[in-house]
N, C-alpha and C positions, 0 to 999 in steps of 0.2 A: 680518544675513544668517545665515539656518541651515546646518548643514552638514551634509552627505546623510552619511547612513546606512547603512550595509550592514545589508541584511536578519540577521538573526541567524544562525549555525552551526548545526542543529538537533545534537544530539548524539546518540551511541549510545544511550542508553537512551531518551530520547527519541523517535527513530526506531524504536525494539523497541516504546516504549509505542503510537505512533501505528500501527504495522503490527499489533496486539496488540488495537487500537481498534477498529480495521475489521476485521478476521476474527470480531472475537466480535461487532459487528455483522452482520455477513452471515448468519453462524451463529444468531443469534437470530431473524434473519427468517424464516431457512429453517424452525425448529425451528416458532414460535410464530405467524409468518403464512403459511407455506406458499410462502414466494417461493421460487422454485427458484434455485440457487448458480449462476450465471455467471460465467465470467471477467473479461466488461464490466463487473457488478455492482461485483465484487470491484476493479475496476481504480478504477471513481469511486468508491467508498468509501475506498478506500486514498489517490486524490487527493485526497477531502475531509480525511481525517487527518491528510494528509501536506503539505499544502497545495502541490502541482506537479500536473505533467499524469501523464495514467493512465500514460501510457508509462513515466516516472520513478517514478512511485508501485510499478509492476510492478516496475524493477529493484531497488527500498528492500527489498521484500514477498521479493522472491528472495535478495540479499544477507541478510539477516534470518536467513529458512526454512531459506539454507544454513548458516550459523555455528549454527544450533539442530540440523542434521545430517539435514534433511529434504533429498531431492533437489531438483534444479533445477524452478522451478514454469515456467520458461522454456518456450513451444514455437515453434520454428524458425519454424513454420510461419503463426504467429499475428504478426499488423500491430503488435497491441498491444505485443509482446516484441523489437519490431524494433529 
């Protein structure tokens, strides 16, 4: 019998590299394919990175932005940031 596993701890730098992954993705499409930068975008890339849903991907992406001294990318108002 095998014994389950806990998914691994992603760690800080880890979490900076994967939020670090997908911005400079986004940013390369915007630059070099003309994709326009969305939120939504930016939320499944950050999930692909991050490997969770966009909604946790967004808090990784803000926790992140905030310790680097960028403001909150949080808006009240958006489902994705709920």
């Amino acid at each position: 019998m095998n014994p389950v596993h806990p998914a691994p701890m992603i760690t800080r730098d880890q979490r900076g590299d994967a939020v670090a992954t997908a911005a400079l993705a986004i940013v390369r499409r915007a630059l070099v394919e003309g994709v326009p930068v969305t939120r939504e975008s930016f939320a499944q890339e950050a999930s692909f990175a991050l490997g969770g849903s966009p909604e946790d991907a967004l808090r990784h992406v803000d926790d992140v932005a905030q310790r680097l001294g960028i403001s909150s990318l949080s808006d009240p108002g958006d489902p994705l940031c709920a």
